[in-house]
MITIKOL-418966 format. One line per field, with one value per residue (C-alpha): x, y, z; residue number from 1; residue in one letter. Coordinates in nm, 3 decimals. Layout:
REM MITIKOL-418966
px = (X,...)
py = (Y,...)
pz = (Z,...)
resi = (NUM,...)
resn = (A,...)
This chain:
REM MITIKOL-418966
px = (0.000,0.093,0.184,-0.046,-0.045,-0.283,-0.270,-0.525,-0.575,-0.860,-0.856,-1.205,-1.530,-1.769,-1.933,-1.653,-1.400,-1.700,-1.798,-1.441,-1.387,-1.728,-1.610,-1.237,-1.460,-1.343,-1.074,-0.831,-0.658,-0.689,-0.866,-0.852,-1.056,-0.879,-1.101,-1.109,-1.410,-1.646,-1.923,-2.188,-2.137,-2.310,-2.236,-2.361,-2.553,-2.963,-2.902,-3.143,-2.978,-3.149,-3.218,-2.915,-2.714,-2.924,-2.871,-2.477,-2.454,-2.684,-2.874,-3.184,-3.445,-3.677,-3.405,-3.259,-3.582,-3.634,-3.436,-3.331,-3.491,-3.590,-3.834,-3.943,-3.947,-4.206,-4.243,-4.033,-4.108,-3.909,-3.826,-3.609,-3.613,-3.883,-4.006,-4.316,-4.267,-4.338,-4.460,-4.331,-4.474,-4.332,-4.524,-4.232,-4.044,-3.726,-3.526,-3.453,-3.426,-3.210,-3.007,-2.645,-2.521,-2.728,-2.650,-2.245,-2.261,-2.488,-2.287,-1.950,-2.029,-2.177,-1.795,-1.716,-1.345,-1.162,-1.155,-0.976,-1.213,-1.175,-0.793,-0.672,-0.429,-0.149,0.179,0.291,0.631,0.770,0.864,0.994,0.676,0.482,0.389,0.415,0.136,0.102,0.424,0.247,0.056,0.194,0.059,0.107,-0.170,-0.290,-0.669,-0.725,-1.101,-1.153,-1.372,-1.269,-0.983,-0.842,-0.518,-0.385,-0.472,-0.298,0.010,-0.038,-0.073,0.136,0.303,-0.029,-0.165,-0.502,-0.790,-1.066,-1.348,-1.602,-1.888,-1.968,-2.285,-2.474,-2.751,-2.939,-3.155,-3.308,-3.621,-3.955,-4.157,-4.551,-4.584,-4.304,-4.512,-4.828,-4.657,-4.432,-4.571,-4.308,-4.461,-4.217,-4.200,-4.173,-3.794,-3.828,-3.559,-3.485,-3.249,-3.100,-3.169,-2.853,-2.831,-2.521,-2.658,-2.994,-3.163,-3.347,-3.603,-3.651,-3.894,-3.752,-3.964,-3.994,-3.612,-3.676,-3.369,-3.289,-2.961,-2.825,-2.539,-2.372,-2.046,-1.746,-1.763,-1.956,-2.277,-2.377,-2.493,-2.705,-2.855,-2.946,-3.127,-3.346,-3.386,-3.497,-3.722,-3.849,-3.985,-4.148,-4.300,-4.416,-4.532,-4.305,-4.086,-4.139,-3.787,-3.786,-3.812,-3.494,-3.204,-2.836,-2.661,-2.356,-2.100,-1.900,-1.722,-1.639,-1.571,-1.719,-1.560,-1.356,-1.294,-0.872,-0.658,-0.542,-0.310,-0.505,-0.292,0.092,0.263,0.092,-0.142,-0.519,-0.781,-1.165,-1.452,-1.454,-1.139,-1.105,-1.341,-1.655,-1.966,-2.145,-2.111,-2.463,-2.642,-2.337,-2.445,-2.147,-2.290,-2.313,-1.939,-1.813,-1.984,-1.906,-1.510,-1.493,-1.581,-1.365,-1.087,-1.190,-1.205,-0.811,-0.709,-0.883,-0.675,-0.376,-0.197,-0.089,0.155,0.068,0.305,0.186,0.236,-0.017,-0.273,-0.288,-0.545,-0.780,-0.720,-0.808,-1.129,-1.283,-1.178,-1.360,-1.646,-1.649,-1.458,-1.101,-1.008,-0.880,-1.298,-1.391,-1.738,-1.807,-1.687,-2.043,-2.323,-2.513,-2.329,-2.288,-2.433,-2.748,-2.732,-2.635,-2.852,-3.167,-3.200,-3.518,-3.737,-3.635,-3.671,-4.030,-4.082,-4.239,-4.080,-3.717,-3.763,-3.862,-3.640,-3.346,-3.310,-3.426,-3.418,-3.037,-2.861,-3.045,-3.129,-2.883,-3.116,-2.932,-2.600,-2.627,-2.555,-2.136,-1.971,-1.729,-1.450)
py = (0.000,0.346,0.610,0.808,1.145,1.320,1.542,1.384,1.012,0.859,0.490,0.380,0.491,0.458,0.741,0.909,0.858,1.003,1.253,1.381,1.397,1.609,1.832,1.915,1.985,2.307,2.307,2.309,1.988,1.691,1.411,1.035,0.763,0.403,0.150,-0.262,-0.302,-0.188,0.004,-0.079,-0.284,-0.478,-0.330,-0.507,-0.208,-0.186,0.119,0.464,0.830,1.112,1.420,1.559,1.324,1.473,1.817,1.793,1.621,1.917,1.636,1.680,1.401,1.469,1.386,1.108,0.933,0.945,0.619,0.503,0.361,0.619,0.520,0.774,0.692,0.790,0.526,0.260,-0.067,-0.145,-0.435,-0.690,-1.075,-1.253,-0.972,-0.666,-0.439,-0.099,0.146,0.456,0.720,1.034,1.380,1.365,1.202,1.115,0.900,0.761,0.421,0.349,0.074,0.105,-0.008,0.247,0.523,0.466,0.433,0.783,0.987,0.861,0.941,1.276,1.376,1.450,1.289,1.108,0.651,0.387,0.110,-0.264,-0.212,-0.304,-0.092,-0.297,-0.110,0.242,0.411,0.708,0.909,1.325,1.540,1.250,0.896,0.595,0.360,0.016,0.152,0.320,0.578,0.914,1.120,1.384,1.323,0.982,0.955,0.630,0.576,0.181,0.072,-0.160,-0.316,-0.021,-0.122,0.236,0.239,-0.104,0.067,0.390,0.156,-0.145,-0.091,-0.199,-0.510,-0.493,-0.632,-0.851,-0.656,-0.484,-0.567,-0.801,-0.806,-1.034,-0.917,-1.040,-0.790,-0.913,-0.818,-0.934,-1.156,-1.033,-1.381,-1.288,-0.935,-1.098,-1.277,-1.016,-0.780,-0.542,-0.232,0.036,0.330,0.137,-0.027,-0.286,-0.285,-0.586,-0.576,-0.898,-1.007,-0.944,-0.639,-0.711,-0.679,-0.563,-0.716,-0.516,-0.570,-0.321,-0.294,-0.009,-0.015,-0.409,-0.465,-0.642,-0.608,-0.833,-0.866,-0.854,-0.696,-0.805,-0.705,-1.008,-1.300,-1.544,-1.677,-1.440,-1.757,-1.858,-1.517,-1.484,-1.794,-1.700,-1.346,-1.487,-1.753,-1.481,-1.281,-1.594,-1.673,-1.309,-1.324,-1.054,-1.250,-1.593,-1.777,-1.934,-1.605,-1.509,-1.545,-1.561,-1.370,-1.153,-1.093,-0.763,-0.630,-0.290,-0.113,0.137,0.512,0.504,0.144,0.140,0.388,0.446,0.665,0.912,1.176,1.174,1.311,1.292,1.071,1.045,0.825,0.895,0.693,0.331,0.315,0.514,0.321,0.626,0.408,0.507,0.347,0.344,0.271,0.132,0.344,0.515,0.675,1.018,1.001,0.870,1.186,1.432,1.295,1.309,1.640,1.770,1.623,1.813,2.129,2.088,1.977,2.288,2.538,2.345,2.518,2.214,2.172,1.839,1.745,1.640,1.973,2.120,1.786,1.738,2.036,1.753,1.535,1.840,1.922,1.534,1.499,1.874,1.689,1.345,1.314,1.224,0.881,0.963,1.015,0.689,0.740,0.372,0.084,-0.125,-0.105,-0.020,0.145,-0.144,0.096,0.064,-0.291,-0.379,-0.128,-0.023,-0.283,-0.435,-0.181,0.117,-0.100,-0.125,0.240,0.476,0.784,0.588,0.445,0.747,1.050,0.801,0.490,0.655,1.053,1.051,0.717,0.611,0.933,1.142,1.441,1.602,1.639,2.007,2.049,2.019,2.406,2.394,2.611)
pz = (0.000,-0.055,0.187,0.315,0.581,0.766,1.051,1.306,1.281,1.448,1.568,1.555,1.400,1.612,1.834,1.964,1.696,1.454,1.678,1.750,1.346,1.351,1.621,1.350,1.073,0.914,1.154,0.810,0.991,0.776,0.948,0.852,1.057,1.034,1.172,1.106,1.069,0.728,0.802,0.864,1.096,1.424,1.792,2.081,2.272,2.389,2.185,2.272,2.303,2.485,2.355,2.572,2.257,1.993,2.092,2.103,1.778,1.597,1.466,1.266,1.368,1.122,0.847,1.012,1.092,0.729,0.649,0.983,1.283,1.546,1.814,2.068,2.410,2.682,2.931,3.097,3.224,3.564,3.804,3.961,3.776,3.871,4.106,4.106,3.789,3.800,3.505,3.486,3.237,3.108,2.956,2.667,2.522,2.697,2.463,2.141,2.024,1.786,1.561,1.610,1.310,1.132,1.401,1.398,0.983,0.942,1.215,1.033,0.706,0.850,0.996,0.604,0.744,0.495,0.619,0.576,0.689,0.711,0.782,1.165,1.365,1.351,1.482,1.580,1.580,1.641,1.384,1.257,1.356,1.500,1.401,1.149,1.188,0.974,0.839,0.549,0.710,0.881,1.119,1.347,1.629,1.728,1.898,2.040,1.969,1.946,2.235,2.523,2.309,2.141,2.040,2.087,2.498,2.505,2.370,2.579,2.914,2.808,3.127,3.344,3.369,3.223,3.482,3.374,3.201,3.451,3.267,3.001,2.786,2.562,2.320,2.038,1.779,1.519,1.253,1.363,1.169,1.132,1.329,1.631,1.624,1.722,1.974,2.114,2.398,2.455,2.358,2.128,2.292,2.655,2.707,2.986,3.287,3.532,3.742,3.891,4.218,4.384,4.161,4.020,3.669,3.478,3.173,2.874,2.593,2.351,2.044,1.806,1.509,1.402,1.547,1.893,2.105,2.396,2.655,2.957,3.130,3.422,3.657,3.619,3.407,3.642,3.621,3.260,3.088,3.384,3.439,3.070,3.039,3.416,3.240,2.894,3.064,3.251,3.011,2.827,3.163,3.178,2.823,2.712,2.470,2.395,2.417,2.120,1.853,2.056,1.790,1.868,2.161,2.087,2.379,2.418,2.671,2.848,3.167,3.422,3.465,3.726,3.685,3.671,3.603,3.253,3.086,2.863,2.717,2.611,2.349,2.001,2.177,2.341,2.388,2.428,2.482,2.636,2.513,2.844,3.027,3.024,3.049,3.320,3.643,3.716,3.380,3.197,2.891,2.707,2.391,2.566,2.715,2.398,2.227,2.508,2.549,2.169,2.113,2.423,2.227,1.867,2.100,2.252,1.918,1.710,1.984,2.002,1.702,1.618,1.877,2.034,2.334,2.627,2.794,2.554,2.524,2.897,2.909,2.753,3.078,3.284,3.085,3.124,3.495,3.539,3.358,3.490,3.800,3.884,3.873,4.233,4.301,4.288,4.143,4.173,3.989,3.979,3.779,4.094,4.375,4.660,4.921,4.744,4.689,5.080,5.265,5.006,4.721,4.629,4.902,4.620,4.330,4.411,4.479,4.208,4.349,4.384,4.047,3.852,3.993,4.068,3.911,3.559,3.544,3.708,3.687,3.291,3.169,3.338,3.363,3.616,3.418,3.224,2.868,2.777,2.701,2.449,2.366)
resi = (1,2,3,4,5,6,7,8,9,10,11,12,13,14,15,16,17,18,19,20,21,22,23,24,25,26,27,28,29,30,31,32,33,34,35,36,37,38,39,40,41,42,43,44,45,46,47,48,49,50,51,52,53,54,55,56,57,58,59,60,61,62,63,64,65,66,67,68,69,70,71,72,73,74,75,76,77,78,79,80,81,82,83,84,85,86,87,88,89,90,91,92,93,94,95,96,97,98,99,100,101,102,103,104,105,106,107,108,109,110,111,112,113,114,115,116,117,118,119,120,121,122,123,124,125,126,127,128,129,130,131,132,133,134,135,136,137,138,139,140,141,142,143,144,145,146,147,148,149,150,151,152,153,154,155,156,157,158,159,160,161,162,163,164,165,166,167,168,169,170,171,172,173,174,175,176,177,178,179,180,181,182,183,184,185,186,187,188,189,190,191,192,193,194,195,196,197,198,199,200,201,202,203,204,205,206,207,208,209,210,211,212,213,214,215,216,217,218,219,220,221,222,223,224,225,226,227,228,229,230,231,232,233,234,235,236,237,238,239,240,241,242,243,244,245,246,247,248,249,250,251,252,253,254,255,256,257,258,259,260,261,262,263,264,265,266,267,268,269,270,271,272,273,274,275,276,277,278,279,280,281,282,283,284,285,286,287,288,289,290,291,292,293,294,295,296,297,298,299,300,301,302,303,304,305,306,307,308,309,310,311,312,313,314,315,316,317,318,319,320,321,322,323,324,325,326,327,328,329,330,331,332,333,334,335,336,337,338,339,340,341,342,343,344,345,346,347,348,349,350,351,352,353,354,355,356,357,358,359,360,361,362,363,364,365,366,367,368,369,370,371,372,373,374,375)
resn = (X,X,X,X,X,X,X,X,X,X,X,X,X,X,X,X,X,X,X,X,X,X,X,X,X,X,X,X,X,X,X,X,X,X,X,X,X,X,X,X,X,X,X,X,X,X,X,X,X,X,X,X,X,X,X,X,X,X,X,X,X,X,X,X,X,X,X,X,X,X,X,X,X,X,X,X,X,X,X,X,X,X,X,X,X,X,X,X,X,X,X,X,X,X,X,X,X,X,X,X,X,X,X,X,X,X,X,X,X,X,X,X,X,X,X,X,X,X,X,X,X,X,X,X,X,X,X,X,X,X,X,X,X,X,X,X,X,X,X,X,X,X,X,X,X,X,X,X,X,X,X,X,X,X,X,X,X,X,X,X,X,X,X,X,X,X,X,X,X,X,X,X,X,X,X,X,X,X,X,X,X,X,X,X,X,X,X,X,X,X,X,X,X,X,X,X,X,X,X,X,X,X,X,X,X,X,X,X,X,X,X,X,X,X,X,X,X,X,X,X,X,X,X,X,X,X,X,X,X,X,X,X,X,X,X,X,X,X,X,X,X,X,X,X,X,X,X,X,X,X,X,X,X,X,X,X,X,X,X,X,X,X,X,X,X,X,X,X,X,X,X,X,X,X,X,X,X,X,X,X,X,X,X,X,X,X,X,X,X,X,X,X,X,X,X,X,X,X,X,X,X,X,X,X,X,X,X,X,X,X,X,X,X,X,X,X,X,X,X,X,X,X,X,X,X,X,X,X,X,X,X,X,X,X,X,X,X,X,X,X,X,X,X,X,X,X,X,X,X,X,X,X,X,X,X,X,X,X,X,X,X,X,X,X,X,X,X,X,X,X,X,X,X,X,X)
């Protein structure tokens, strides 16, 4: 292959490696977005963004909806496996649903940056006025944006020894049949939550248009497979989902902010996203963070006069931790804080005023975080 040489290269191209080539354009720096996989392409995820997402991205609904699925959300379904549910209903709508391998194709092709898809990272090395990666391509800023396993953190913190993922996930979406409709009673606009009952986890159904999405998240690697099958046989008891429409179950893996330590900024280098660790330690959702991280990063990058040591990049470091929280916080490394789990539990899960301005509006919805100011 050729040589090739940009200024900013982008390791991933999914939400924040798309949003953070969104946030350069016009910038007059010439962006390129390497990622292994060809878009479009399947991501394990429940998949909804709220309007807080929306808003950031500029995003026009109206023309998106136009050839891609997006199902408003007013009401959620709540519980613990196998316990009381609870119904919780809002005046507006709160959330999206939406596919993510049509949201992650339509937001990079948006970014207007030049690709190189279906092509893994492969090696980095220093080089005059920044990097050589895949020894073809030069660069002279590298943004690690590739998820749990970005290859770029792993070179950034080879130095650590990597713990065990935090959470691991399994999820199957698939197109209903007019026959799995009739027998499907998860109702669109209505995502169903249940938590399991030592709270170390949650399950979700989702119906976004005619795509029925199932999973189920849990802290650790034990007992997933055996919590999946109680959840799924729970919702056929329930009459939610019969088991058998389910198709296969896709396993991915991320963690929690907060989670471990990581290196984030050095010279000619920075990472954003989960290839951070940013999915919330309450909900586990990391759209938003991905977004919000990514276009912190266009920001430092679009005032950095191209000077990108570590002196001038660790002002990005300063800008998430003023955002999310120092590592040195310790904002919680579960899915639900063990507090809650040890002393409240099930009593709150059953609680309408608990489950609304708590469990939903701050740890799902994240209501109470205000909009991101850029600069």
């Amino acid at each position: 292959m050729d040589s090739e040489a940009c200024d900013v290269l982008i390791v991933g191209g999914g939400p924040g490696g798309s949003s953070c080539a969104w946030g350069l354009r016009d910038s007059g720096l010439d962006v390129l977005v390497l990622d292994k996989a060809v878009f479009p392409r399947d991501k394990v995820c429940a998949g909804w963004i709220t309007p807080a997402v929306a808003d950031l991205l500029e995003l026009d609904l109206s023309d998106y909806e136009q050839d891609h699925v997006l199902q408003p959300i007013t009401r959620f379904r709540t519980g613990v496996i196998s316990g009381a549910v609870i119904q919780t209903e809002y005046s507006q709508t709160v959330s999206y649903g939406i596919r993510r391998c049509e949201f992650d194709d339509y937001l990079l092709k948006r970014c207007k940056a030049r690709t190189r898809l279906g092509e893994p990272f492969k090696s980095i090395e220093r080089a005059s006025g920044g990097w050589i990666i895949n020894g073809t391509l030069r660069a002279k800023i590298v943004v690690g944006a590739g998820g749990h396993f970005c290859p770029v953190a792993r070179w950034m913190n080879q130095k650590q020894e990597f713990e065990k993922p935090v959470v691991l996930a399994q999820e199957s979406e698939f197109l209903l049949s007019p026959e799995q409709h009739n027998v499907c009673h998860v109702q669109p606009d209505t995502p169903e939550l249940y938590f399991c009952r030592d709270l170390k986890g949650y399950g979700w159904c989702f119906l976004k248009g005619d795509y029925l999405n199932v999973g189920i998240g849990r802290e650790g690697e034990k007992q997933l497979s055996t919590v999946r099958e109680e959840f799924t046989e729970f919702l056929d008891q329930q009459g939610r989902v019969p088991k058998e429409i389910l198709g296969k179950f896709k396993g991915h893996a991320y963690r929690l902010y907060g989670s471990q330590k990581r290196t984030i900024v050095d010279d000619g280098l920075l990472l954003i996203g989960d290839a951070i660790g940013m999915a919330s330690p309450q909900s586990g959702e990391g759209i938003r963070p991905a977004v919000e991280t990514g276009l912190i990063a266009a920001d430092v990058l679009r005032n950095s006069q191209q000077v990108y040591t570590l002196d001038q990049l660790f002002v990005y470091q300063e800008k998430l931790f003023d955002r999310f929280g120092d590592f040195s916080d310790d904002p919680g490394t579960s899915i639900l804080p063990t507090v809650f789990r040890q002393f409240l539990g099930r009593r709150c899960m059953s609680s309408q005023w608990f489950t609304r301005k708590i469990l939903l509006d701050r740890w799902f919805l994240q209501k109470h975080l205000p909009p991101l100011i850029r600069n």
